[in-house]
N, C-alpha and C positions, 0 to 999 in steps of 0.2 A: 492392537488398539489403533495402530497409525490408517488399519485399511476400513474404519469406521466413517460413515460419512455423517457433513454436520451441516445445517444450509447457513450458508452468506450471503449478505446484502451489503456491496458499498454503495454509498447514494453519498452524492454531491449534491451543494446549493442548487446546481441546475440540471439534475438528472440522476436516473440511478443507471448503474452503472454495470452493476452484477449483482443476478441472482441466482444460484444455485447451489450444487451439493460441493462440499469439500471434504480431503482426509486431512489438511493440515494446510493454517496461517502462519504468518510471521509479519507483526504488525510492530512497526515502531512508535514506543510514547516515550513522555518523559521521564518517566521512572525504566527504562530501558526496552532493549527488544525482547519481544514474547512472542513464543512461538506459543501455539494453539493444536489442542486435539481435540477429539469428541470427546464431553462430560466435562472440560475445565472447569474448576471451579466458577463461582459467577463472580463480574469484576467488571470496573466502569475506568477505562483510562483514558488520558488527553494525548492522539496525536503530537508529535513534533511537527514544526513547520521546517522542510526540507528532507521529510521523510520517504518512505513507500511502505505497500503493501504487496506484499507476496500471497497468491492464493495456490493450494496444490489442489487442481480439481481431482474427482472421482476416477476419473480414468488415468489421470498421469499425468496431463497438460499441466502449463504453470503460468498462473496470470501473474502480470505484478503490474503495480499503478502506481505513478507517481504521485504522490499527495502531502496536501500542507494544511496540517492540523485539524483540530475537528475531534472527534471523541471516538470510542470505540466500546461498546458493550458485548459482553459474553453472557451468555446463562449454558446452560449445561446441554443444551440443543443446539446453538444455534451463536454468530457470530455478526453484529451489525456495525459496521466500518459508516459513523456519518463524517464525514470531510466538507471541511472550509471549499476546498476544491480536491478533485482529482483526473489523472487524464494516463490511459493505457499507455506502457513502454514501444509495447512495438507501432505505436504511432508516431512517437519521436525517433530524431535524429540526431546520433551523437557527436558529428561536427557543430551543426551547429549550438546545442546547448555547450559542450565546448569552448566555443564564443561567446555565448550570453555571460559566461561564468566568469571570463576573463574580461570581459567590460565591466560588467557589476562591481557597486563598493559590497566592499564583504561584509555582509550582515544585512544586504538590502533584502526588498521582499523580491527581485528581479534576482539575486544571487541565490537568495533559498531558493528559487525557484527551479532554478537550470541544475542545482546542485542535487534536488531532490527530484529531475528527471535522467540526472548521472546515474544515480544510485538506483533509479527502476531500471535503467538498462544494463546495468553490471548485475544485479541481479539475473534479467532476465535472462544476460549472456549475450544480448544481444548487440553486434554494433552495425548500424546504418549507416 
């Protein structure tokens, strides 16, 4: 089932972001992390602010996006990620979000912010 593919769309306030075929997400809301396959049941959840999104495309590649809140809908085709904001891991830099995380008061939108572009690049595995 995992080698099924399902399309997604993340779109932010100011762009979309990804469109194509995936075998499997891992989207964080409040009611916790859900991973996703082809044919999930259908289901409307709310982002976390200080999140990401993991996408495992068709071929094997692995997107993940750092994102703060916003909603996420499933139907049994197809997977739609709308985000408050979001922005690609391997465009950040984990020195300095690093820094941002350690000036930030804890629980600012400046601290979810860094903290939820930490957790795209530990995902991604990537560091910069």
């Amino acid at each position: 089932m995992a080698d099924t593919a399902f399309h997604v769309e993340v779109v932010a306030v100011d762009s979309e972001l990804y469109s194509g075929e995936a075998t499997f997400v891992i989207a964080q809301t409040t009611e916790g992390e859900l991973g996703l396959l082809a044919n999930h049941e259908p289901l409307l959840g709310q982002l976390i602010q200080g999140g990401f999104v993991l996408i495992e495309e068709e071929g094997g590649s692995r997107k993940v996006a750092a994102v703060q809140g916003g909603f996420l809908s499933v139907t049994g085709e197809s997977v739609t990620i709308l985000a408050e904001s979001a922005e690609w891991a391997d465009d950040l830099d984990r020195t300095t979000e690093e820094e941002a995380l350690d000036l930030a008061e804890e629980g600012s939108d400046e601290y979810l912010r860094a903290q939820s572009r930490l957790r795209a690049l530990d995902e991604l595995g990537q560091v910069k």
